[in-house]
C-alpha positions as CSV (number, residue, x, y, z in Angstrom):
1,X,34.9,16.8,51.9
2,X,32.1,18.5,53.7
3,X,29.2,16.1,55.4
4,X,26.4,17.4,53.2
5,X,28.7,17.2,50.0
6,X,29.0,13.5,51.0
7,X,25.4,12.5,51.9
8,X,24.3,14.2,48.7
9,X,27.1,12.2,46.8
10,X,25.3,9.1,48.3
11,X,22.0,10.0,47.7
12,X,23.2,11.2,44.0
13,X,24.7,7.7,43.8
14,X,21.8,6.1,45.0
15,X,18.9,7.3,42.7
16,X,20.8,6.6,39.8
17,X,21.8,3.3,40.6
18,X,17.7,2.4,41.4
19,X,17.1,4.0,38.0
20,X,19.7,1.7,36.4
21,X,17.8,-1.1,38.1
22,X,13.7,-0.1,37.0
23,X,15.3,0.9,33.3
24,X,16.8,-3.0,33.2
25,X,13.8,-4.4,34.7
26,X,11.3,-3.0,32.7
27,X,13.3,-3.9,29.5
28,X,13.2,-7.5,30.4
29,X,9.8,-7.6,31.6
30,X,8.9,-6.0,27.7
31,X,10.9,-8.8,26.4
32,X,9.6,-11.4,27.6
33,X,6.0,-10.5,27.3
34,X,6.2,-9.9,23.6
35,X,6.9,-12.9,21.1
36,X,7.4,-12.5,17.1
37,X,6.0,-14.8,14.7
38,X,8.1,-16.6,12.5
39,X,8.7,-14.3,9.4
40,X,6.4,-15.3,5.8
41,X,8.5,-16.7,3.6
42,X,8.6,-15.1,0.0
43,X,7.5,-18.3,-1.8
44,X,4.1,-18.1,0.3
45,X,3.2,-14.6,-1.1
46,X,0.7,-15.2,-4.4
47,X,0.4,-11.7,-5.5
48,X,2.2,-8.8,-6.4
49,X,0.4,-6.1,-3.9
50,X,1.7,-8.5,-1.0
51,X,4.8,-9.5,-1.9
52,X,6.4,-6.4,-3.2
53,X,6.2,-4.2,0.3
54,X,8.3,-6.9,1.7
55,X,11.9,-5.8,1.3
56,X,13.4,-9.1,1.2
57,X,11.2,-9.9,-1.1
58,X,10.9,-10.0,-5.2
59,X,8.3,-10.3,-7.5
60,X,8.7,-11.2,-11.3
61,X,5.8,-11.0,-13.6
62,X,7.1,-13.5,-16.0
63,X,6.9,-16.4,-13.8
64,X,4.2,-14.4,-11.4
65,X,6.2,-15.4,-8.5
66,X,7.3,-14.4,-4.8
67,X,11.2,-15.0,-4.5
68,X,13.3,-14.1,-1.8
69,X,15.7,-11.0,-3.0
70,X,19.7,-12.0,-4.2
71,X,21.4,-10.1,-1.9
72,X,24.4,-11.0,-2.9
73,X,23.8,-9.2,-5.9
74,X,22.9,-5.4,-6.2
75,X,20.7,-6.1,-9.5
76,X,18.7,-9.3,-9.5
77,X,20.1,-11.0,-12.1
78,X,18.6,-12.4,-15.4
79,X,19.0,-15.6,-14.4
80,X,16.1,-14.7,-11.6
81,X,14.2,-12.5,-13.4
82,X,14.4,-9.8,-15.8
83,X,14.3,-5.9,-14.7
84,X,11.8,-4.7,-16.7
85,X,9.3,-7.7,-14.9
86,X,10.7,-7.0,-11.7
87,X,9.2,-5.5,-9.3
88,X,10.2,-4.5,-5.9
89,X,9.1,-1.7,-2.9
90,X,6.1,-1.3,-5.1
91,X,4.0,-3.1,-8.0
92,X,3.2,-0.1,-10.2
93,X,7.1,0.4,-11.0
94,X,9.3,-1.8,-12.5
95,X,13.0,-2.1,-11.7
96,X,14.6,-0.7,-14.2
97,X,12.4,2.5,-13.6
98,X,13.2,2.4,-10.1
99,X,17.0,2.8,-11.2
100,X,16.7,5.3,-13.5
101,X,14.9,7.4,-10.9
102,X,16.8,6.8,-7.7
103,X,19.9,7.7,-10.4
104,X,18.1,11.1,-11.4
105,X,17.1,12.1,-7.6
106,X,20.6,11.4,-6.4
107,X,22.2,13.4,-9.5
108,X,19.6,16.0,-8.9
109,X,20.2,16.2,-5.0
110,X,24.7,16.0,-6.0
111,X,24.3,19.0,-8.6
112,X,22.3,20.7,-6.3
113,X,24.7,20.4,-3.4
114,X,28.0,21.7,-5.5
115,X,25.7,24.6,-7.1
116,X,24.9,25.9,-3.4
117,X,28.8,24.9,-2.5
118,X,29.5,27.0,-5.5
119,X,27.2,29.7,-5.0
120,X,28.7,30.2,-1.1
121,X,32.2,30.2,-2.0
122,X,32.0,32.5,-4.6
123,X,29.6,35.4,-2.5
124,X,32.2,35.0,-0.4
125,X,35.0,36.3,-2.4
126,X,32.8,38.8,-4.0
127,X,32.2,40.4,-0.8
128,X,35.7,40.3,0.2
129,X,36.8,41.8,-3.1
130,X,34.2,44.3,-2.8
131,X,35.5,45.6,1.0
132,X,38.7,45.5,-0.3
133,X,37.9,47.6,-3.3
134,X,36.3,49.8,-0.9
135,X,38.9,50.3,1.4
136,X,40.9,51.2,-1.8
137,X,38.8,53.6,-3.0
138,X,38.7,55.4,0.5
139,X,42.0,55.3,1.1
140,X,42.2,57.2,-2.8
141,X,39.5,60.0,-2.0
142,X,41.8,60.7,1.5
143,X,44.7,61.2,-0.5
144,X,43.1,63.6,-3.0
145,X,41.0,65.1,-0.4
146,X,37.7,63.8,-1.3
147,X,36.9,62.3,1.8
148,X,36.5,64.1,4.9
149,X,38.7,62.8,7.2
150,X,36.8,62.4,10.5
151,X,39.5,60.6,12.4
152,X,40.9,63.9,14.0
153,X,38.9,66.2,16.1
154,X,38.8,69.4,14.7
155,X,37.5,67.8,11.2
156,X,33.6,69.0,12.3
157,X,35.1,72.4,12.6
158,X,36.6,72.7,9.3
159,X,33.5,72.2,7.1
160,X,32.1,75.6,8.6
């Protein structure tokens, strides 16, 4: 290996090892400078507009209420609150409307998928049909003569 191959080598070795060592020191400095408060818990929340923007968080207009989400549950069940009282994300729509309309955006985003799947597959054997169709054809109006055929060199001369 040349000299200058090896002294840029170094020197290539060098910046990024001093870049490894401001990246690490500035990430520690930023975490030690910044503190988090403890989170709210649920319970503390006496209205709705606060409470349901937390996502670990439930309201229930039956027992007006702040509870902490069952995540071990998908649904929350009865036993916590009903889902047409619950509300979750947002005040202004209850649970149950929440699941019909994630349900109808996700069907309406899966049809639309397979209909453009669809739609490509079958463009592309329409096109293929129609160049082989068209080869077919041309091949047909050589035989009969209905096609000039240009491949030799004297064709241009026979048309006069």
């Amino acid at each position: 290996m040349s000299p200058f191959k090896k002294e840029r080598l170094r020197t290539l070795t060098t910046s990024v090892f001093l870049g490894a060592v401001v990246l690490c020191v500035s990430f520690v400095s930023q975490g030690e400078c910044q503190t988090t408060p403890p989170p709210t818990p649920c319970a503390a929340y006496k209205s709705c507009d606060k409470c349901a923007p937390n996502a670990k968080c439930l309201w229930c207009f039956t027992t007006n209420n702040c509870t902490e989400y069952p995540v071990s549950w998908l649904l929350p069940p009865a036993s916590v609150c009903q889902l047409s009282q619950a509300r979750w994300g947002v005040c202004w729509l209850n649970f149950e409307g929440l699941i019909i309309a994630m349900a109808v955006l996700g069907g309406t985003i899966l049809i639309s998928i397979t209909a453009c799947c669809c739609c490509c597959c079958c463009c592309k054997k329409r096109s293929s049909r129609n160049v082989e169709r068209k080869a077919r054809h041309d091949q047909i109006r050589k035989k009969y003569g209905l096609m000039s055929d240009s491949d030799h060199p004297y064709s241009k001369f026979e048309n006069e």
